[in-house]
Structures are given as structure tokens and as C-alpha cells.
C-alpha positions in Angstrom: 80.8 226.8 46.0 81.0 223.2 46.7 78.5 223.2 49.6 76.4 225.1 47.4 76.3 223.1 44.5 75.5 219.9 46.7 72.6 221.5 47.8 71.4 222.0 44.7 71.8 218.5 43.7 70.4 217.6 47.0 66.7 220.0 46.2 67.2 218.5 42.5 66.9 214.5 44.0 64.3 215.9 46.8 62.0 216.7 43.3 62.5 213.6 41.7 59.2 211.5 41.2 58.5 207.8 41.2 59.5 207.0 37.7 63.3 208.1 38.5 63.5 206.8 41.6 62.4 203.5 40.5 65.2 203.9 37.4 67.5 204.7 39.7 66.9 201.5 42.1 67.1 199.2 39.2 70.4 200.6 37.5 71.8 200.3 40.6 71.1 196.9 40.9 71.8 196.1 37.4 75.2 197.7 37.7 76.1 195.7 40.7 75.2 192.6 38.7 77.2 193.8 35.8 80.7 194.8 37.4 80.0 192.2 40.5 80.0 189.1 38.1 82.7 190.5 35.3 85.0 191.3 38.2 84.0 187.9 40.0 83.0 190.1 43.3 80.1 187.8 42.7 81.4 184.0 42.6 80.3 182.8 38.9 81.2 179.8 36.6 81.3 182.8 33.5 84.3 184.4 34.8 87.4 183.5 36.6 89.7 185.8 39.1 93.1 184.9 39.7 94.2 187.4 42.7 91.4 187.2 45.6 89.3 190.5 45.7 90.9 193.6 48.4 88.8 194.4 51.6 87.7 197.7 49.9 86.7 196.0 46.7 83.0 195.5 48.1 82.3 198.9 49.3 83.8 200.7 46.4 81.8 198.4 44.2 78.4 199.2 46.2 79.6 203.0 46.2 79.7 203.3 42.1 77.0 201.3 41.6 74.7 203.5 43.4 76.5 206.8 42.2 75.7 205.0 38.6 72.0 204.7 39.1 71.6 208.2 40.1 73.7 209.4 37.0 71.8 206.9 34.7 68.2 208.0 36.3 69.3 211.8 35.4 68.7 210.7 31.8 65.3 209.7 32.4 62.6 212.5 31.7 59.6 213.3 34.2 56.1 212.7 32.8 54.7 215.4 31.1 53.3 218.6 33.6 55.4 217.7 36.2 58.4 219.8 34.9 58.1 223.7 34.5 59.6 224.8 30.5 62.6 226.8 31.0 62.3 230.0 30.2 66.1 231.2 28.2 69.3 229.7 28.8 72.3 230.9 29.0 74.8 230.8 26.3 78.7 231.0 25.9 80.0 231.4 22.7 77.5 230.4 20.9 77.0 227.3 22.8 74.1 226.5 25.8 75.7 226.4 29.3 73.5 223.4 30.2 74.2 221.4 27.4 78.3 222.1 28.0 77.6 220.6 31.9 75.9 218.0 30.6 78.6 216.9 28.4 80.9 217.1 30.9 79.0 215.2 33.0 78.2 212.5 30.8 82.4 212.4 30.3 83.1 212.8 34.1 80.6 209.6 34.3 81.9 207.3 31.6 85.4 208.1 32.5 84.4 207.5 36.5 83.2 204.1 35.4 85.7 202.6 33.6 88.1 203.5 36.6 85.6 201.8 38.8 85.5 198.3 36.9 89.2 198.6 36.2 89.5 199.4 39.7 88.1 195.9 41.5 88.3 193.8 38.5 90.9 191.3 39.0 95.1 192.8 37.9 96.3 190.5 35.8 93.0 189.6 34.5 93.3 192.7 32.7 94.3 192.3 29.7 95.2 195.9 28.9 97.5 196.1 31.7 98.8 192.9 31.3 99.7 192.8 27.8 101.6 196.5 28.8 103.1 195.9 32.2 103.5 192.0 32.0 102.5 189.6 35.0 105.5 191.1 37.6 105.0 194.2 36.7 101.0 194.3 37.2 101.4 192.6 40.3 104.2 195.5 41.2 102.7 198.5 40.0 98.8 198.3 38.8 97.4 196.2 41.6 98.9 199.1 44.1 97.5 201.7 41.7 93.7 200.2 42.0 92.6 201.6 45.2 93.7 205.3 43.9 91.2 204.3 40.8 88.7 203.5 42.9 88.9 206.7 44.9 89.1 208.5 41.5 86.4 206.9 40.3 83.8 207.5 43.2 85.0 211.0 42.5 84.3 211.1 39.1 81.1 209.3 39.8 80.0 212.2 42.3 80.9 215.0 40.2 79.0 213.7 37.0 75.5 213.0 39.5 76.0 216.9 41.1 76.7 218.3 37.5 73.5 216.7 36.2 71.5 216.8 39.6 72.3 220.6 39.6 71.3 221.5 35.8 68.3 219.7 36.2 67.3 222.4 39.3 68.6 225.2 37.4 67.1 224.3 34.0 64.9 221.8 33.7 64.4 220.0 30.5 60.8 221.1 28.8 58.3 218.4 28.4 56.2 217.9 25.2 52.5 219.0 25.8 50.5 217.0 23.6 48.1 218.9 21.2 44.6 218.7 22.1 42.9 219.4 18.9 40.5 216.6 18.1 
């Protein structure tokens, strides 16, 4: 089930056209701006890190930014034609199956980045954590913790891109036709 639903995501991002592509290239990079300079993975005079960044900070950081331009370019609809309608969904309860994954995708991706900046952002530059743990007890147990949120969050980060990669392949969104009375 797993290999199967990768390559479904995989024939999803092999139909993707310019315009997602490109959205998908600059989310990226605007993520890496975002969490690099907050969590001072980029040196800045804005922000200030008091316990030097771990070896696996970088990749991690590279890893969800790029997992969080493919979920943010799933948002992004194709031009119009370029996208069959679909033709019935199917439904549970009253609700659309498509519009539960994407929900849960959405959730899975949110969740998946907050781990993420919590995850190479600086431990007792957390304020959250601080205020609960204190300074020792940061140090002791949330730094340790980080690289298990980073994992989780790359996790979370690849679920949410396969649940939407694979809904778009299975039913894709309908585009408007525009009327062409005069």
C-alpha cells in the first residue's frame, strides 16, 4: 500500500506543469529564508541563537523546506484545459473522500511544520519550552527531544505531499471553462 501510494504521488508530480513547478521552486526558497533566518541557520542581525546550531540542523532544514514547497504548490490549480473534470466522487457518510484526505493533509502539513521550526530553532530560545521546562531543564530534556521532531516532522511533511500528490491523480480538481457567448 505504501509503494503504491508513492507511485501515485510520483505520476501526480510527473503531470505537473510549469506554473507548479515554478510555485514549488519559490516556496521552497522562501521557506528556507523564513525558518533559516528565525532559527538563525542563516547568520542575521534580526535574530539571536544562544546554543550553536546541531550537524543535522542543515539537512533537516533543506529536507522541510523542499517537502513544504511541494505541499504549498499542491494548492495551486493548473490553467484551465489542462485538467480533466472529475467525473463522481466518492462519499462516506455524507462527506467527499477527497475533501476528508485533503484535510488531513493540510493537518499532517501544518502540524509537520511547526515540528520542523521547533525542531532547529534554537532550545531555550523557545519561549514555549522555556517558560515550561525552565533553562536546565530545556537544556536536559527538549534539546535531546529536537532531532526526534525533526524526524517527525519530515514525516509529517511526506505524508501531507503523498496525501495531496495522490488525490490530485485520483481526482483532479475541475477547472472553470469560461463561457464563450459573446
Amino acid at each position: 500500500m505504501l509503494f503504491s501510494s508513492l507511485s501515485e504521488a510520483a505520476q501526480s508530480l510527473r503531470m505537473w506543469g510549469t506554473r507548479r513547478i515554478v510555485v514549488a521552486i519559490v516556496a521552497a526558497g522562501a521557506s528556507v529564508l523564513v525558518i533559516g533566518a528565525s532559527t538563525v541557520l542563516i547568520p542575521n542581525s534580526l535574530f539571536a541563537r544562544d546554543i550553536p546550531p546541531q550537524w543535522w540542523d542543515y539537512p533537516m532544514w533543506i529536507l522541510m523546506s523542499v517537502l513544504l514547497g511541494l505541499l504549498i504548490a499542491t494548492y495551486i490549480r493548473e490553467p484551465a484545459g489542462t485538467v480533466a473534470p472529475a467525473e463522481s466522487a466518492e462519499t462516506v457518510d455524507g462527506e467527499n473522500v477527497d475533501e476528508r484526505s485533503e484535510r488531513r493533509g493540510g493537518a499532517f502539513g501544518t502540524v509537520g511544520g511547526m515540528l520542523g521550526w521547533f525542531a532547529v530553532g534554537c532550545p531555550v530560545c523557545n519561549k514555549i519550552a522555556l517558560l515550561v521546562l525552565g533553562y536546565t531543564g530545556v537544556l536536559t530534556y527538549f534539546a535531546p527531544l529536537q532531532a526526534v521532531l525533526a524526524a517527525l516532522s519530515v514525516v509529517l511533511l511526506l505524508v501531507a505531499v503523498v496525501v495531496r500528490l495522490k488525490g490530485q491523480s485520483s481526482c483532479p480538481v475541475p477547472t472553470r471553462e469560461r463561457s464563450r457567448l459573446p
